[in-house]
C-alpha positions in Angstrom: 12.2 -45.3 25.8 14.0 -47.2 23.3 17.6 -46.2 22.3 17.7 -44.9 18.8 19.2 -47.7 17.2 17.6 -50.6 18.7 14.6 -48.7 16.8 16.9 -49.1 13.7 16.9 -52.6 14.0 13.6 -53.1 14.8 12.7 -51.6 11.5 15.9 -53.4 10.1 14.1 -56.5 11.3 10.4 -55.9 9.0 10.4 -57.9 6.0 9.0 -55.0 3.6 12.1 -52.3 5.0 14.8 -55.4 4.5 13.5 -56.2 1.0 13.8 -52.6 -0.1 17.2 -52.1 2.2 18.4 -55.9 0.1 17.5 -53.9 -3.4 18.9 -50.6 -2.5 22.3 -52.7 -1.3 22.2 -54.5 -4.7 21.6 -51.3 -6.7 24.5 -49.8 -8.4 26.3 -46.8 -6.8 24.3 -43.6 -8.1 21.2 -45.4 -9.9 17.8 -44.5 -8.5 15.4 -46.5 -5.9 12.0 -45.2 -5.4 10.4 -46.0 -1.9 6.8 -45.5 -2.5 4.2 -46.2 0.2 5.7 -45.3 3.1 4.2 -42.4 5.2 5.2 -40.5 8.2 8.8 -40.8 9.5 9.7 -44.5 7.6 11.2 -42.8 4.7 13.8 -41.4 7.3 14.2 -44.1 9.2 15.0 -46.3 5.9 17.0 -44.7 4.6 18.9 -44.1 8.3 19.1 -48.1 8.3 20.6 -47.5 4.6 23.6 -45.2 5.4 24.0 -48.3 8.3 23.9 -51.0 5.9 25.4 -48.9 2.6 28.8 -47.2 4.2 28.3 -45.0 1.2 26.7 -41.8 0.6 23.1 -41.1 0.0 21.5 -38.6 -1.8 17.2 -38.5 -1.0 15.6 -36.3 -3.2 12.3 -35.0 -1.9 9.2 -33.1 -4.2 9.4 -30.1 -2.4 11.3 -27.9 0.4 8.5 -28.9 2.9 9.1 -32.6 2.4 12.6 -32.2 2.5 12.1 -30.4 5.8 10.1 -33.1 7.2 12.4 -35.7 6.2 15.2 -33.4 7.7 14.0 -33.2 10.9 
């Protein structure tokens, strides 16, 4: 089984998560990026690889306690 964060850069590596991790980067420190059309875990895992690539703090704002559950755990 993979190690954790070779799946980070296997994600890292997918044009669609660099393009969004390349304008998150670019964004200025507390404006908003939406990540829409992502399902399942990649929400996590993106913005995992943007704490990685950022070395700043993130805030993720989900709709509801469930989703913010989910993305949680």
């Amino acid at each position: 089984m993979p190690e954790p964060s070779s799946l980070l850069s296997i994600y890292r590596s997918d044009r669609r998560v660099a393009d969004f991790l390349r304008r998150w980067t670019a964004a200025a420190p507390g404006s908003p990026e939406a990540l829409s059309g992502a399902a399942g875990s990649l929400p996590a895992v993106v913005a995992a690889s943007a704490l990685l690539e950022l070395k700043r703090p993130l805030v993720v704002v989900r709709s509801d306690k469930e989703e913010a559950a989910y993305f949680f755990n």
